[in-house]
N, C-alpha and C positions, 0 to 999 in steps of 0.2 A: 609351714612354720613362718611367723613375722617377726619383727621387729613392735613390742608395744610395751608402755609404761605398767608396772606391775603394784601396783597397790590396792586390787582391787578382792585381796582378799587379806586374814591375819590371822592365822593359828594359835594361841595362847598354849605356852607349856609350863608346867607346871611342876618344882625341880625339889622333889622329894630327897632329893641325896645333896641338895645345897651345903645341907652343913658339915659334910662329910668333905670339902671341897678342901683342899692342901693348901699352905701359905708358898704362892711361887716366888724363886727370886733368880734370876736372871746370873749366870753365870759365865766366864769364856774358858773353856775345855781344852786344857795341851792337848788333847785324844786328837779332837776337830782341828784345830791348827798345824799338830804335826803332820796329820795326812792331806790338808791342803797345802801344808807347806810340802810334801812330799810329789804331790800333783803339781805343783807349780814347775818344782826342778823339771817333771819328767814333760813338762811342755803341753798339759793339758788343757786344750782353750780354755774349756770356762772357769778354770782356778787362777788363769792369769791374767785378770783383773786388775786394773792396777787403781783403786779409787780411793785407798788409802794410802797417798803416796807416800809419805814419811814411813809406815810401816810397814809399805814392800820394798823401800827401800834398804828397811834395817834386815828383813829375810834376806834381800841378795847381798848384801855385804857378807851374814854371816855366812848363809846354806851355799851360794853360789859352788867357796872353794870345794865340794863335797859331790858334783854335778856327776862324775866320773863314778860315782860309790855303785857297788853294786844291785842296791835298792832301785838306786833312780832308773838304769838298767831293766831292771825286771818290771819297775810300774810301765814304762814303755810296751814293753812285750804285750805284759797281761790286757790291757788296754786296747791292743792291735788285735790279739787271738781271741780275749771272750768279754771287748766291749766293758770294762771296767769301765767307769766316766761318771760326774754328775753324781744322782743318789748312791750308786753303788760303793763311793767311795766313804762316805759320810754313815752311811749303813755299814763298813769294816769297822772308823771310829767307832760309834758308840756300843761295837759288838767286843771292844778291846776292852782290859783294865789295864792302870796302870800302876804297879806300887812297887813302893824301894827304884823306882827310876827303870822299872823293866815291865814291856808289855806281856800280857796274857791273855789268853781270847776267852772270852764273860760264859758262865755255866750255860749251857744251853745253846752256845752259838750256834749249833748247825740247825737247827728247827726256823731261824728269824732270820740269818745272814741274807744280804740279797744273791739270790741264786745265781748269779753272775760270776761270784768269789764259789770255785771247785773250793772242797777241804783240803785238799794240799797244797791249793795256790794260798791261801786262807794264810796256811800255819806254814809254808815257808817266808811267804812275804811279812809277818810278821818277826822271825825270827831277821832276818834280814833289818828289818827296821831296830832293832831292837840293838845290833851293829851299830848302824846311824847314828840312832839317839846317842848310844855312849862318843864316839867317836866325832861326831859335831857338837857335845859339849851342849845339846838342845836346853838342856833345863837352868842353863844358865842363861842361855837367850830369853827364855819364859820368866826369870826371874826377871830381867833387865826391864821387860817389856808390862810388866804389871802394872805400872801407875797409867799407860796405855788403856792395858784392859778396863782400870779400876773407872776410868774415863767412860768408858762406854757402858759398864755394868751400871755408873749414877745415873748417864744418858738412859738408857732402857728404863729404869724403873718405871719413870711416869707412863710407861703404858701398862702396867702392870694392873691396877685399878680398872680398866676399862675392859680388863679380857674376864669371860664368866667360864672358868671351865665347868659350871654344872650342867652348861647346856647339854655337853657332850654326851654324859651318864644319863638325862633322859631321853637326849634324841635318839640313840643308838640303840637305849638299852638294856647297858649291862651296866654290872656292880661296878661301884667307883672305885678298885683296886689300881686301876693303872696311878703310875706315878709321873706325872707332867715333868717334865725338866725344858727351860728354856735357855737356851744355847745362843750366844753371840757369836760367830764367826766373821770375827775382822778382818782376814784372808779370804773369804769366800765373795769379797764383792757383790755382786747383786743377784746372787745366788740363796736361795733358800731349800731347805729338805725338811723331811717329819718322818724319818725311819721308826722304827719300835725294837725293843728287845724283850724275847718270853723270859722274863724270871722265873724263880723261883720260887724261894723265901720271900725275896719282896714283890712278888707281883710282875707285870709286865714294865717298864719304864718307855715311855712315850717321849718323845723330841721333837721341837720347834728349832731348826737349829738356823739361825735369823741371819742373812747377810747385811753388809754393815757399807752404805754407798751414800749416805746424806752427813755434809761435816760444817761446822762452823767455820765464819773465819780465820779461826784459828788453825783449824785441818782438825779438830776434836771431835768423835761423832756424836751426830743428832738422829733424834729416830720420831719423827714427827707421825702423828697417828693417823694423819692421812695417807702416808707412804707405809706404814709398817702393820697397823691392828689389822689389816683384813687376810693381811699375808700371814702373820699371827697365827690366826683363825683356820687358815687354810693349811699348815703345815700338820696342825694336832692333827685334822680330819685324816690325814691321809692313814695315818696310824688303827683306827678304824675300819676305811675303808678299803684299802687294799689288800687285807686277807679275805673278806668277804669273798673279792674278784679273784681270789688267788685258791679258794676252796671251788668256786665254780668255773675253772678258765678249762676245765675238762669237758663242757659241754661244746659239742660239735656245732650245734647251730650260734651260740653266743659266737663262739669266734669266727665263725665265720661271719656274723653279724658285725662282729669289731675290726673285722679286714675289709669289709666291706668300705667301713666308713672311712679308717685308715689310707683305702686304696683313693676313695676322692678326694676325702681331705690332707692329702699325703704332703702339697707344698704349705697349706698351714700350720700343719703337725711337725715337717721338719724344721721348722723354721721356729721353733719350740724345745727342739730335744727329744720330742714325742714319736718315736720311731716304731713303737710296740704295740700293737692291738689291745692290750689291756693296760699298756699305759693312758690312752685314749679313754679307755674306761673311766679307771681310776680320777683322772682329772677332770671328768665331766662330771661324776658324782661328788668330788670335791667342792668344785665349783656352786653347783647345785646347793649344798650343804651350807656354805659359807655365804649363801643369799637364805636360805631359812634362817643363821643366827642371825642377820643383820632385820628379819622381820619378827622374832622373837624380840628382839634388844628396840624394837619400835624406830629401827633407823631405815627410813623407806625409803628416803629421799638414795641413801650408799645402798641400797636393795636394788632400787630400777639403775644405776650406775655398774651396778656391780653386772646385772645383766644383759644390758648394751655392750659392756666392755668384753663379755664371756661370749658371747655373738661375732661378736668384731673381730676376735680374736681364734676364728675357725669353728667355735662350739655352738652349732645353729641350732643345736635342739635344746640349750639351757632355758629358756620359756617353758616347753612343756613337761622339761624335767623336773622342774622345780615345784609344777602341778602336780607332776606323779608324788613326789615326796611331800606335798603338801595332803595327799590322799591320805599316806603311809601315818602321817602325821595326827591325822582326824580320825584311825581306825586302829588305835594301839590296842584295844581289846583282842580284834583280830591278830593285830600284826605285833605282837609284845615288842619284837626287835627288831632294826633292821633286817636282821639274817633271816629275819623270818618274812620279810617281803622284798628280800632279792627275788625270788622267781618272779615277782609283777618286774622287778627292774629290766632281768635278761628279754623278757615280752617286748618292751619298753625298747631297748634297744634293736630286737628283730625288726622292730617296723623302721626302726629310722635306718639301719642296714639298708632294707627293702629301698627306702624312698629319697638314702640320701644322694643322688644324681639331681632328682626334683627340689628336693630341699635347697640344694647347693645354686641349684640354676633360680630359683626363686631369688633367693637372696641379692647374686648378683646380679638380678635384674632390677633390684630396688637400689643398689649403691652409685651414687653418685660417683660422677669421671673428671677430669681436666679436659675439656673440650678444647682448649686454645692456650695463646699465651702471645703476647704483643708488648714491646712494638714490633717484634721480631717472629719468625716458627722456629718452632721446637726443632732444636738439630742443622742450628743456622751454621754456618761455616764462615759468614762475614758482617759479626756483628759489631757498629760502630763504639768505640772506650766512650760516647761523649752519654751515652745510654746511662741513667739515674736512676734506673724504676721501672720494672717487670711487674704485667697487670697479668694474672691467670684468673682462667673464666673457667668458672664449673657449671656441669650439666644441669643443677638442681639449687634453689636457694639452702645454704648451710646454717648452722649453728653460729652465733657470732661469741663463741666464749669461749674460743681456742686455737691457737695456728700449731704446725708440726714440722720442721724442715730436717732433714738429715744430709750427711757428704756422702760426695757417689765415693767412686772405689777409690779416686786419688785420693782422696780425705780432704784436711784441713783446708791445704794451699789451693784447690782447686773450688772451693767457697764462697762465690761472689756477694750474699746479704750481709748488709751492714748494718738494716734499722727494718722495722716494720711500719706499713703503712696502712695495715688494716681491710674492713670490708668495705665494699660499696655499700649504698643505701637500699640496696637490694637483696644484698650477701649473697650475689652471684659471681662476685668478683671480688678479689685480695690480692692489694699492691706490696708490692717490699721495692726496698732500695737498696742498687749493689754500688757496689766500686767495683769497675775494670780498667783491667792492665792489656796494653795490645800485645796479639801473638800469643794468647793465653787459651788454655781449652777448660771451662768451668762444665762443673757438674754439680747436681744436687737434685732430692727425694723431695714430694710433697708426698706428706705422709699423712695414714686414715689417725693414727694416735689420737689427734686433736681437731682435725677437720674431717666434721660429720654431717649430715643434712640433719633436714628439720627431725626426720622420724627417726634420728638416731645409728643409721646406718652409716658405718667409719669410709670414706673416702678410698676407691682403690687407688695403690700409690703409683704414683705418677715420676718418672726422669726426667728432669730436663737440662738438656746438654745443648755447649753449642759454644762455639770460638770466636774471638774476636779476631776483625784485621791487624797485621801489619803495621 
């Protein structure tokens, strides 16, 4: 499996249930808020985010006094014993109602809840919550905070235009009953989910539920369409596709296929949230997907971007996944639905099971490395304050249309760049300029994010650390 630009093919679909397609409008959900606001109290990393700072500031003014509640208690517990976290929580919201100011769990919740929530952790923590709400006085905080929300629901709209849910209804498949709902989560940081609920009466209801981490000047948010439509795109999918994986995760050989991969790709996966064998699935076929609408929608140029980054990012078989579904694609006579060409998927998967030790050792044989760094080595112990400008040399000429820096574990303070000084005329080498302070220990990532080689292969990241004298 490579690394190579992908435009060298283009599927045309053709969206028979376009005009069945619903008018979407973007909404923010006390449902979603209160249980991120509820993950926050109980100290749950990825809900405590803090990128909207005026409005996590107004959550710990109010929820703070409340930390001691019984609730916030039991989200800790459940979290510790069966791995609550992430989508599981976001899949409780939209499995709740809430009316007259008191929660309910939605007809049907125990068919779609994420399996993680038992029925009686379900419907006590519910009941629990429902304590909360009255007794923190929450809906007058939602009240307060609405010209907030109404900020971001104007922000949102303009990508609204640019999203096609018909694609969904022909790639997949099925009837266009599901019902799209797209969710602003201004508490959720840079976190995004696409849970599903089985209805009933109305059908299944489908969620984007969008985290909110780009703000103006002002601290107001922005959701510019390069940060947000592909993530968009990617959350419906998931609605889709993970019951598919969830009807066949009883085949012996698929998961062991999916542990397989799991098992080598295990520090790119963790380092994701991807802990699950068929969560690995799931978001390979996601991914996959969300590069077909970008070649249906004729965006080729965010197609081969979109698969460099799904590469980059541990998923080394998204190239020939995106073939396979490009088969499925061209043989709908055969294959009416997806569901009806998952067995080519789990095939699909057996071999990269099989092959991904080769896969993985191919890959990093093609990424480019930090071979040096001067005027000093990496991990000096006596480097002089009067030092202006650190030259790092890579193994391989890169990309010249992007750098990536991060803080080691001290953070901020320990952050010598001041300014960039760009590539050589080779783009084997990229200067920056620091300030130091003597008797000081810096640290800092060159990271694959943005520094790539020529053929698209993301940079492994590189530390470098190192003290100045005295």
């Amino acid at each position: 499996m490579r690394m190579k630009y992908f435009i060298s093919f283009f599927i045309a679909i053709i969206f028979s249930n376009s005009s069945k397609a619903q008018t979407l409008v973007p909404k923010v959900d006390q449902r979603v808020e209160m249980l991120s606001i509820v993950a926050r109290l109980a100290d749950y990393t990825e809900y405590n985010q803090n990128r909207a700072v005026a409005y996590v500031a107004a959550i710990r003014s109010w929820f703070d006094p409340f930390q001691s509640d019984s609730l916030i208690g039991y989200a800790r517990r459940i979290r510790k014993e069966d791995a609550i976290g992430f989508d599981a929580v976001m899949s409780m919201a939209v499995h709740l109602q809430l009316q007259n100011n008191e929660f309910t769990m939605a007809e049907g919740w125990k068919e779609s809840l994420d399996k993680r929530w038992k029925s009686k952790t379900a419907l006590h923590f519910t009941e629990l919550l429902n304590d909360f709400y009255k007794k923190s006085n929450a809906a007058k905080f939602f009240l307060n905070e609405q010209p907030y929300y109404n900020e971001a629901i104007e922000a949102f709209g303009n990508l609204i235009s640019k999203f096609n849910q018909a694609w969904y209804y022909s790639f997949y498949g099925v009837a266009p009953e599901d019902r799209f709902n797209i969710v602003i989560g201004p508490g959720n940081g840079g976190n995004n989910y696409g849970p599903g609920v089985r209805g009933s009466e109305s059908g299944r209801q489908i969620y984007a539920i969008m985290g909110s981490w780009t703000f103006d000047e002002n601290g107001n948010p922005v959701f510019p369409e390069k940060d947000y439509l592909q993530i968009l795109i990617h959350e419906f999918n998931h609605s889709f596709i993970n019951p598919l994986t969830e009807k066949y995760k009883s085949d012996r050989s698929f998961r062991k296929s999916g542990e397989a991969i799991l098992k080598v790709m295990k520090e790119e996966m963790d380092s994701q949230a991807y802990g699950e064998w068929r969560t690995v699935i799931n978001e390979s076929l996601v991914r996959a997907s969300v590069i077909l609408y970008l070649l249906n929608e004729k965006l080729f140029r965010k197609a081969d971007e979109e698969i460099n980054m799904q590469i980059n990012r541990g998923f080394l078989w998204t190239q020939e996944l995106v073939e396979l579904l490009a088969v499925y694609e061209s043989n709908r006579k055969a294959y009416p639905t997806m569901e009806r060409f998952y067995p080519e998927i789990i095939k699909f998967f057996r071999f990269v099971g099989d092959s991904i030790s080769s896969i993985k050792t191919d890959y990093e044989n093609n990424r480019p490395q930090v071979v040096s760094i001067e005027p000093f080595s990496n991990n000096s112990n006596n480097v002089d304050t009067s030092t202006k400008e650190i030259t790092i040399h890579f193994s391989q000429p890169m990309q010249a249309e992007g750098y990536s820096f991060s803080y080691g574990e001290a953070g901020k303070k320990s952050y010598p760049i001041k300014a960039i000084g760009g590539f050589s005329s080779d783009k084997k080498s990229f200067r920056i300029k620091v300030e130091l302070e003597p008797g000081t220990d810096y640290e800092f990532f060159v990271s694959g994010l943005a520094f790539k080689n020529e053929a698209g292969y993301a940079l492994k990241s590189y530390r470098i650390r190192f003290r100045t004298v005295d």
